[in-house]
N, C-alpha and C positions, 0 to 999 in steps of 0.2 A: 610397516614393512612393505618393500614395493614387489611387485610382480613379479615372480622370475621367468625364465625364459626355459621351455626345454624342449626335448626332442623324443615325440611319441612313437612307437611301433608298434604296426597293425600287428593282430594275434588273433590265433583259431584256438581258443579256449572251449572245452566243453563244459557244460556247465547243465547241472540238473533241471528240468523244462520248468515245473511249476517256479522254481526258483526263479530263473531267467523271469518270469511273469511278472514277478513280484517286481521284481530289481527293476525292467523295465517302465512298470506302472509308477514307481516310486522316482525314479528320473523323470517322470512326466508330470508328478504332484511337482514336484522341487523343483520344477523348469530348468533341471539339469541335462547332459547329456548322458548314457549311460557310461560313459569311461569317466567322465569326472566325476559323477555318483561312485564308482568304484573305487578309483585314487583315493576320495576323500576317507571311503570306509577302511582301506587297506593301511592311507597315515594315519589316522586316528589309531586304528588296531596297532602298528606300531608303536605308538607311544602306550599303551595300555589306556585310552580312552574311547569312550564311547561316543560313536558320529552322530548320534541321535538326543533328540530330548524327547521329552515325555509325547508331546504333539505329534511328533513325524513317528514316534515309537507305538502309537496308539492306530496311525494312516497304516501303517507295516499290518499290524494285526489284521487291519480287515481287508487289505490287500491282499493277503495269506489267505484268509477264508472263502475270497470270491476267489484266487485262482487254487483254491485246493492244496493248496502248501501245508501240509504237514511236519515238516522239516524243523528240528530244533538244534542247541549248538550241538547235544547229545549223538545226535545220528553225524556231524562232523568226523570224515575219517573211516566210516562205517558204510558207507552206499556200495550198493554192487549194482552195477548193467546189467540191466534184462538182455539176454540174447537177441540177436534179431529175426 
């Protein structure tokens, strides 16, 4: 299937810190950027598949651990911000 062609837009997402850690340390394993680390996990989840294999699902785990990620799909939906 050949390439396709599209058109990105910049975005001010907020997004939970240690997560963020993780996400960005795991674009740096994968010599991706962190927006196409994203895309990929977002179509995948789309279709009901998972973007990872056992390998890159084992680097996550201790990526989690060095940056304190706690975070499971469980708390998905459920975060509240600490005041400032």
């Amino acid at each position: 299937m050949p390439n396709r062609t599209v058109q990105r837009t910049q975005t001010g997402v907020r997004i939970e810190s240690s997560l963020l850690k993780v996400l960005k340390a795991l674009a740096e394993y994968l010599d991706v950027s962190l927006g196409d680390l994203l895309e990929g996990i977002v179509l995948h989840a789309f279709e009901g598949k998972s973007a990872f294999g056992a390998e890159t699902l084992d680097a996550i785990d201790k990526l989690k651990a060095v940056y304190g990620c706690e975070l499971t799909a469980l708390d998905s939906h459920k975060l509240e911000e600490r005041s400032a």
